[in-house]
C-alpha positions in Angstrom: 0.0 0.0 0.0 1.6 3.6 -1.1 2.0 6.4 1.0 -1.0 8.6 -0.6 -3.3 5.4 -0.6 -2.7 5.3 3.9 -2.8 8.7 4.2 -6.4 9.0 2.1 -7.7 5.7 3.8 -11.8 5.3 4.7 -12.5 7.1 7.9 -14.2 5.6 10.7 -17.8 7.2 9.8 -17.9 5.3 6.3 -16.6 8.6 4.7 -13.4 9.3 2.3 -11.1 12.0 3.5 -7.9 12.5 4.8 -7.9 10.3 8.3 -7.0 13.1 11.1 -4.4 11.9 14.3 -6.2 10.8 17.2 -5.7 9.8 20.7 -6.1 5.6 20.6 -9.8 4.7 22.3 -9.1 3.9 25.9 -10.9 0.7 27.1 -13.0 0.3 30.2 -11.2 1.3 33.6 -9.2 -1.7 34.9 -8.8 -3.3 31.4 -5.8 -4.8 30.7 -6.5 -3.6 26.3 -6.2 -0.7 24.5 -7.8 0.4 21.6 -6.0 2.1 18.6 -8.0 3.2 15.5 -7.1 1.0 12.3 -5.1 2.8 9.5 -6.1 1.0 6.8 -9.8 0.0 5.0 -11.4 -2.6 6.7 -12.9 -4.1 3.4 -11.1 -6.7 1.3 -8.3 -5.2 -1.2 -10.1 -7.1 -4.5 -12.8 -4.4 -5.0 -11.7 -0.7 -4.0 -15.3 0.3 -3.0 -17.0 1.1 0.7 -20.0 -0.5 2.2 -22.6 2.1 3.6 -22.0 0.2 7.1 -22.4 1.6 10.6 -19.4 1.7 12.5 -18.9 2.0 16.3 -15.7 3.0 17.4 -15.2 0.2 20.2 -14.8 -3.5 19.6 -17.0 -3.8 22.6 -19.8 -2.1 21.2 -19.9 -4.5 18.2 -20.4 -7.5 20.0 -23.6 -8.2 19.3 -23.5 -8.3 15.8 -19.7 -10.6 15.4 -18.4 -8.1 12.8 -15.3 -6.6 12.8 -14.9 -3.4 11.0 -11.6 -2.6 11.2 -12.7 0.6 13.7 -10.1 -0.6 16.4 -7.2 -2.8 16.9 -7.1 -3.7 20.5 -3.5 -4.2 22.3 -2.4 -5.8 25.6 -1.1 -2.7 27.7 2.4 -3.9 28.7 3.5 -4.2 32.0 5.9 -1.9 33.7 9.2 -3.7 36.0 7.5 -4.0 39.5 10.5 -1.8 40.3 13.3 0.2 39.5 16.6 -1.0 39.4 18.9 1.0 41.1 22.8 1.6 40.4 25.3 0.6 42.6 28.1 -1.6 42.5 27.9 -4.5 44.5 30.8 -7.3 45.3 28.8 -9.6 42.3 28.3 -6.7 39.8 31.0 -8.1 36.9 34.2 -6.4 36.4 33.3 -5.5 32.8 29.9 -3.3 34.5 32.1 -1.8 36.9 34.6 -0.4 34.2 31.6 0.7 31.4 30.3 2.3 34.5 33.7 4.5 35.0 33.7 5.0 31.8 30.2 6.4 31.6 31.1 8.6 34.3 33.3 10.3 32.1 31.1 10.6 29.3 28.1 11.6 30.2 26.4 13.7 27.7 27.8 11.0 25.1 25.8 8.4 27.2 22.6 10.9 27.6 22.8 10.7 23.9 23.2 7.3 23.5 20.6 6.5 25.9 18.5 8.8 23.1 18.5 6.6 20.4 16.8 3.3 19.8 16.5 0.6 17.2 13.5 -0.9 16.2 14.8 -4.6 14.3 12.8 -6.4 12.1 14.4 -10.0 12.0 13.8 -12.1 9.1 15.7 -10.7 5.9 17.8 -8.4 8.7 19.7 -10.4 11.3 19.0 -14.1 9.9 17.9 -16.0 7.4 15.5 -18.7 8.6 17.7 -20.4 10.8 20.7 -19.2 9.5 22.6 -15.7 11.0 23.3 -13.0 9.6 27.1 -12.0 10.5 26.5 -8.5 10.3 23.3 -8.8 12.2 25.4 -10.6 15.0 28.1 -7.9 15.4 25.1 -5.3 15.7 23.8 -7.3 18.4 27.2 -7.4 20.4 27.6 -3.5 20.0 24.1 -2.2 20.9 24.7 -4.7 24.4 27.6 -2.7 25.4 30.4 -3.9 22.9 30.9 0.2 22.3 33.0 2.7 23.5 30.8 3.2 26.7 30.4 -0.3 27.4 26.6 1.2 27.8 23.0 -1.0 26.3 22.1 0.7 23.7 18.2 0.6 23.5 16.4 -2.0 21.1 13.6 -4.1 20.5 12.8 -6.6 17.7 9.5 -6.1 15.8 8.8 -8.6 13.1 5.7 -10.1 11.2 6.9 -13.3 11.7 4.9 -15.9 13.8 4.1 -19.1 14.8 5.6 -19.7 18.0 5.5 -19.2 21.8 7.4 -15.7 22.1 9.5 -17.1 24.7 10.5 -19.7 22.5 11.5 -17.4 19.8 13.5 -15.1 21.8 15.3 -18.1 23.0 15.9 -19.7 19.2 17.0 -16.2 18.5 19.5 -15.9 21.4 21.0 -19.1 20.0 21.2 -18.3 16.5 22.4 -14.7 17.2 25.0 -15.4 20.4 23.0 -12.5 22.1 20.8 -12.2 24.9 17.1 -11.6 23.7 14.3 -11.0 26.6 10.7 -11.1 25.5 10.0 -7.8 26.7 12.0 -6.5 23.7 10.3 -8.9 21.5 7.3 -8.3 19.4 5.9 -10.9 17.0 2.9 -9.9 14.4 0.6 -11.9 16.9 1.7 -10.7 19.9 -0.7 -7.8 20.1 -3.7 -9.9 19.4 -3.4 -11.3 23.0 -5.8 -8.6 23.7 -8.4 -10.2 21.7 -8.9 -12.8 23.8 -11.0 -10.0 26.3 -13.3 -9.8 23.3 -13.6 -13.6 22.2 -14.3 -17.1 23.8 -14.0 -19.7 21.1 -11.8 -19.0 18.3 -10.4 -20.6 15.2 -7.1 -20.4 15.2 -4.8 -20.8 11.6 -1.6 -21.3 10.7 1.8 -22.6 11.6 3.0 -25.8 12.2 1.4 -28.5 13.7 -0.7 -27.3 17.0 2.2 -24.9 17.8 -0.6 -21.6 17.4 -2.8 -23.4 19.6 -0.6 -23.1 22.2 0.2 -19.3 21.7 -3.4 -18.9 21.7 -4.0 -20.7 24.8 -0.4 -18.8 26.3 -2.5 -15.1 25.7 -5.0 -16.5 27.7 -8.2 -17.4 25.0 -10.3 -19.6 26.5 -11.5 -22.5 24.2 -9.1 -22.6 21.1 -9.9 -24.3 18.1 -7.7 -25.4 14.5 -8.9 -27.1 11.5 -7.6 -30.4 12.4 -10.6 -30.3 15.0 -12.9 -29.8 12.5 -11.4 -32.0 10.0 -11.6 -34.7 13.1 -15.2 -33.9 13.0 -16.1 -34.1 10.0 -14.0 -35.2 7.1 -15.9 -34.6 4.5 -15.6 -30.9 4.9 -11.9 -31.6 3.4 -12.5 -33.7 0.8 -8.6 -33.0 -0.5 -7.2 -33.9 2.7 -5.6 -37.1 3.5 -5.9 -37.1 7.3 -2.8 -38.9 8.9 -2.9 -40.9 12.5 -1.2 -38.1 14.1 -3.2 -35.8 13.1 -6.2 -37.2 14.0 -4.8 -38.5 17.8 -3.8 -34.9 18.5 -7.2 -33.5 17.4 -10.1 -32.3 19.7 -13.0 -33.1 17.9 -16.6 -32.2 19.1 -19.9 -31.6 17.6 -19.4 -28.7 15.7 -23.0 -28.2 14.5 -23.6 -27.6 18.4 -21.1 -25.1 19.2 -20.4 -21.2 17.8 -17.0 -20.2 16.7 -16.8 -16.5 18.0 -14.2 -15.6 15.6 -11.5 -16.5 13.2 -7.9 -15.3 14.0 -5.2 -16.3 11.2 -2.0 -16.0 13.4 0.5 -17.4 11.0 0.8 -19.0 7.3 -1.4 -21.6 6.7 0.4 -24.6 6.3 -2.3 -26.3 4.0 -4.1 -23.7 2.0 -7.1 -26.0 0.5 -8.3 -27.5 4.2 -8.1 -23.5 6.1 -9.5 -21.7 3.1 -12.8 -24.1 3.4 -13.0 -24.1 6.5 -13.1 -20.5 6.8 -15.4 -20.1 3.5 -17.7 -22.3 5.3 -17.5 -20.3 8.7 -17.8 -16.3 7.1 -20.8 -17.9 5.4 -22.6 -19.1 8.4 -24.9 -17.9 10.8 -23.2 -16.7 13.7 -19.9 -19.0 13.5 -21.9 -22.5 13.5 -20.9 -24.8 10.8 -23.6 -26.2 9.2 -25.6 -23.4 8.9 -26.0 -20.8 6.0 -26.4 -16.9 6.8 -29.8 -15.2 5.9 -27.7 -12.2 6.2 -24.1 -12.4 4.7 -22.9 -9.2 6.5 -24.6 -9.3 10.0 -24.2 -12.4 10.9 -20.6 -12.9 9.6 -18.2 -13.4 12.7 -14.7 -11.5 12.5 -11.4 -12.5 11.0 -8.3 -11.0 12.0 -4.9 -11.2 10.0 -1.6 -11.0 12.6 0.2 -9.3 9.0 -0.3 -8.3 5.9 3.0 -9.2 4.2 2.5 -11.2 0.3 6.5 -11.7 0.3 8.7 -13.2 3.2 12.6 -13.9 3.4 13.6 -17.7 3.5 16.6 -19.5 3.7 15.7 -20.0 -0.9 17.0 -17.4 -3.3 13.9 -15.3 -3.6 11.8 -14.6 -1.0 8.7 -16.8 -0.7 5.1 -16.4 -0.3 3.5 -15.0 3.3 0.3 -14.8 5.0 -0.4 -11.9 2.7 -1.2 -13.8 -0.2 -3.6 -16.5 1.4 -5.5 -13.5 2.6 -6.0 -12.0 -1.1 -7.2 -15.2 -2.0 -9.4 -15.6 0.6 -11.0 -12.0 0.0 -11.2 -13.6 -3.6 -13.0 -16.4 -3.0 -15.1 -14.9 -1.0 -16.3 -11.8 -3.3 -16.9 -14.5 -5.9 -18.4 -16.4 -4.2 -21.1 -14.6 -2.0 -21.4 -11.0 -4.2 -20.2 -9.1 -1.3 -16.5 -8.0 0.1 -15.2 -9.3 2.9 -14.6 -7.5 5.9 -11.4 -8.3 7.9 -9.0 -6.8 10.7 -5.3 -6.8 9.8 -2.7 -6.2 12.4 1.6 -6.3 12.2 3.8 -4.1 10.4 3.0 -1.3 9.0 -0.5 -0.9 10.9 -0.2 1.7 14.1 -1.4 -0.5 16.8 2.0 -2.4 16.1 3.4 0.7 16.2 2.0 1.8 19.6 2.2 -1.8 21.0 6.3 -1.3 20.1 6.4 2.2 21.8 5.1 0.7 24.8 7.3 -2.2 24.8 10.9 0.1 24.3 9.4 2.6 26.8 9.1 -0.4 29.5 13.0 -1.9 28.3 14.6 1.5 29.1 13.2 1.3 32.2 14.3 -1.7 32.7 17.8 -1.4 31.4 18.3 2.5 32.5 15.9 2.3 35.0 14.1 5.5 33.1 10.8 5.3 32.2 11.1 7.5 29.1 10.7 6.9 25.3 13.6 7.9 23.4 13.2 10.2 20.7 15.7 9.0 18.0 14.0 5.9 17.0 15.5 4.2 13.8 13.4 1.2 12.1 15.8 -0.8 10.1 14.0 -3.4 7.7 14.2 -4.9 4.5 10.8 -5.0 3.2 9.7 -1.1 2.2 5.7 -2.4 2.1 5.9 -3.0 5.6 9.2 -2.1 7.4 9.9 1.3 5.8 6.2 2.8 5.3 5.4 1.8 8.6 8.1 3.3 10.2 7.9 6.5 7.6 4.4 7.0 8.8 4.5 6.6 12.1 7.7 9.3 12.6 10.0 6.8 12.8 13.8 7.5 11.3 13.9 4.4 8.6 17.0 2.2 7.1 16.9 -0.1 4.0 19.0 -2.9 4.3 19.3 -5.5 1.2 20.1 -8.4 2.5 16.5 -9.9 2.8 12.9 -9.1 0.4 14.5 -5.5 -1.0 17.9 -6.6 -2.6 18.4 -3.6 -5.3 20.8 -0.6 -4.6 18.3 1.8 -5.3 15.6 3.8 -2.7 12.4 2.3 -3.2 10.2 5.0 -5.1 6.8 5.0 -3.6 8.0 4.0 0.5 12.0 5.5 0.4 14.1 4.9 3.7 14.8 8.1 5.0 18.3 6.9 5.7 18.8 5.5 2.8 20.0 1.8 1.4 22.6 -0.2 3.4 24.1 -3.1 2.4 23.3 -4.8 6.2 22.3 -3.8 9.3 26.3 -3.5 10.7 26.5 -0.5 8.3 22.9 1.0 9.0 23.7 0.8 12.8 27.5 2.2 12.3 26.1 4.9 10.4 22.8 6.0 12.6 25.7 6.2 15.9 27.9 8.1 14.0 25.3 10.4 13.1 24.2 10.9 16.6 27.1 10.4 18.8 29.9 11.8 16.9 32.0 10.3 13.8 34.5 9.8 16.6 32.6 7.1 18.3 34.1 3.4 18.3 32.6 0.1 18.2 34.6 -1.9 20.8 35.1 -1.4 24.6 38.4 -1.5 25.7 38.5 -3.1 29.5 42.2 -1.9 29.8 42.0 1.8 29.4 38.2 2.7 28.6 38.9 6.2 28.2 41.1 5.7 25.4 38.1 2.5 23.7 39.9 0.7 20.7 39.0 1.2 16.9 36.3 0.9 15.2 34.3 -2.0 13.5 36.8 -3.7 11.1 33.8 -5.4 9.1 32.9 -1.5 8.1 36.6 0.3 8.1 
C-alpha cells in the first residue's frame, strides 16, 4: 500500500477524507487492552469500494452483531518492571559493568545521547535467514549490548511479522542463533498484540503454523476455548474432501460436535500450512450464521463473525534465493474467493507491520526496556526502524515518525531507494552498516565500536567489518 493510498484511507464514519491523528480509544477502567484506531480500509483489497455500514468506534460495542470493521485494533497494555533498578556496584556486579560504568562517568552527555536513540529490528531478511545468521546482524547485536565505546545497552527491540511460535521460544531460538541475549520484553511478534483479543472472544479458530504450535500461543495469551482445523477436519471429514488425514493428526485433534457449538471468531496468526483444508473451513465459517458450521447466513454481513490477520505481508525472506510467499497472499485469495463467491467484500482486521497499533504496542514495549535497562521510564526520541521490506518495514516506520534504514540483504535486494515508500536513511548493504552509520550520526563520527577493559577512556577502533 503507497503512501498517498494510507494517508487518504476510509475514515471511521464510512466517509473518504484524509484520516486526522487521534488519541487511541481507551478501554474500560481496569482493562488490561487498549484500543487504537485502524489505519487502513477494513474491506477486502479485490474491489476498492466502501459498504454504507455503521461503525462503532469500540470492539466492545460490536459485540452483538460478530463483525469486525476494522474501527479498532485492540492491544495488551504492557507491564511496567515491578520496580526500578537502582545503580550501585555490588561485590557480584562483573568487572566489565564496573569499568563501562567508569567509563560512563566520564562521558556523560555521550551516554545521555546514547541513551536517546533506539532501534527498532525487524528480524527475518535483517539479522537471519530462517535459521541461518546474519554475521552482520550478529556484530550489531554485540555492540548495541555494550560492545561500544561506553560499554553502555544501547536501547532496542525486535519487531517482526513473523509468527508461529510461543514468544519465549523465539527469543530463545533467536539468542541461540544470534550469540546475544534476547528477553521477550523487547520482543514483538505480528501476533503478539492480538493477546488482547482474547478480552473480546471465547471460542476461536485459530490458523496457521505448524502443527498445534498456534494453539498453544493462543491458549499462552489467555483465550479460552481454542480451536484449529484439524478439530474440525476430526469432526467431520468430508468438509476436506482434498485432505488425507494422517494418525497423528487425528490423535492430536479435539474433535466435538461442531453443528452444536459457535465459533466467535477467526484469528489467522500465522501461514497456513495447508491452504485448501483453512481456506474451506473458513469459507464455510464467514458464510454461516453466527460461527456455526452447518448453517448458511440469511444475512451475509450481519451475521458474519470476525477475521483478523496477525500481518499483511504477500512476500517473506527464507533460507531459498527469492523470498517466498507469506500470510499476505492467502489472505487476497481468501477475499477472492469470498467476493466471488457470495457478491459481497469481505470485511477483515489486519494487524503487524505497518498498521499503528503495532506501532503503539512497540512504543510501549521500548518505553518499558529502558526502564528496565536505564531504569528511566522514558521513550527515546531518535528511533530508527531498520528493515528490508519497504511495504511494511519502511512505510510503517515513515508513517508513524520513525527514522527508517533499508537494508538488502533480505525481500529488497536492489541498490536503489524504493520509489513510492523511500528509507529516509537510505540503502545499506546490512544492518552492521545502518547501525555504524545512525551512531555516528548521533554520537559523533568519533565514536568506536569496541570497549576496551584496559583503558576505557582511550576505547579501541572501530568496527573492522565497516573500516
Amino acid at each position: 500500500m503507497t503512501t498517498s493510498n494510507m494517508n487518504n484511507v476510509e475514515n471511521t464514519n464510512g466517509t473518504s477524507g484524509k484520516t486526522e491523528p487521534k488519541l487511541p480509544v481507551p478501554a474500560p477502567q481496569g482493562s488490561g487492552v487498549i484500543e487504537i484506531e485502524a489505519t487502513r480500509s477494513a474491506l477486502g483489497e479485490s474491489e476498492k469500494l466502501m459498504h454504507s455500514l455503521s461503525i462503532a468506534p469500540s470492539q466492545r460495542e460490536r459485540r452483538g452483531s460478530r463483525n469486525s470493521f476494522g474501527a479498532s485494533l485492540p492491544i495488551p497494555r504492557v507491564k511496567r518492571p515491578s520496580h526500578l533498578y537502582r545503580p550501585g556496584l555490588p561485590a557480584s556486579v562483573p568487572s566489565f559493568d564496573i569499568l563501562a560504568a567508569k567509563a560512563q562517568d566520564l562521558a556523560q552527555e555521550k551516554v545521555s545521547a546514547a541513551k536517546n536513540v533506539a532501534f527498532i529490528f525487524d528480524i527475518d531478511g535483517v539479522l537471519v535467514h530462517g535459521d541461518r545468521v546474519i554475521p552482520e546482524g550478529a556484530k550489531t547485536l554485540e555492540i548495541l549490548n555494550g560492545q561500544n565505546e561506553l560499554g553502555l545497552k544501547i536501547p532496542h527491540i525486535f519487531l517482526t511479522n513473523g509468527s508461529g511460535k510461543p514468544e519465549a521460544e523465539r527469543c530463545a531460538q533467536l539468542s541461540k542463533i544470534l550469540n546475544s541475549p534476547i528477553s521477550t520484553k523487547q520482543f514483538i511478534q505480528s501476533h503478539t498484540p492480538m493477546s488482547a483479543l482474547a478480552e473480546y472472544y471465547s471460542t476461536v479458530l485459530v490458523v496457521g503454523g505448524e502443527g498445534y504450535r498456534c494453539r498453544e500461543v493462543a491458549e499462552k495469551y489467555g483465550f479460552k476455548d481454542v480451536v484449529v482445523p484439524n478439530d474440525i477436519v476430526a469432526w467431520d471429514e468430508s468438509i476436506a474432501p482434498y485432505r488425507t488425514f494422517g494418525t497423528w493428526e487425528r490423535a492430536s485433534a479435539r474433535p466435538r460436535d461442531f453443528s452444536k457449538h459457535n465459533i466467535d471468531a477467526i484469528l489467522v496468526f500465522s501461514d497456513s500450512r495447508d491452504y485448501a483444508t483453512d481456506a474451506q473451513i473458513i469459507m464455510d465459517l464467514l458464510q454461516s450464521e453466527n460461527g456455526r458450521l452447518g448453517t448458511k447466513a440469511k444475512d451475509p454481513v450481519s451475521q458474519r463473525i470476525p477475521i483478523y490477520f496477525s500481518h499483511g505481508d504477500l512476500l517473506c525472506p527464507t533460507e531459498h534465493k527469492y523470498p517466498r510467499m507469506s500470510q499476505g497472499t492467502f489472505r487476497l485469495a481468501l477475499e477472492a474467493m469470498y467476493k466471488a463467491i457470495t457478491g459481497v467484500e469481505l470485511e477483515r482486521t489486519i494487524y503487524g507491520k505497518p498498521e499503528k497499533a503495532t506501532y503503539t504496542y512497540a512504543d510501549e514495549c521500548l518505553t518499558s526496556w529502558m526502564e528496565e535497562i536505564h531504569s528511566e521510564k522514558v521513550l527515546p526520541q531518535n528511533v530508527y526502524m531498520i528493515g528490508d521490506n519497504p511495504q511494511s518495514d519502511i512505510i510503517g516506520g515513515n508513517l508513524y515518525g520513525w527514522n527508517t534504514c533499508l537494508v538488502k540483504t533480505g525481500v529488497h535486494q536492489g541498490d536503489e531507494n524504493d520509489k513510492e515508500n523511500p528509507a529516509s536513511m537510505g540503502v545499506f548493504e546490512n544492518v552492521l552498516h545502518a547501525i555504524v552509520t545512525v551512531l555516528r550520526k548521533e554520537l559523533g563520527a568519533d565514536f568506536k565500536f569496541q570497549f576496551d577493559i584496559e583503558n576505557p577512556v582511550l576505547a579501541g577502533a572501530g568496527v573492522s567489518a565497516v573500516e
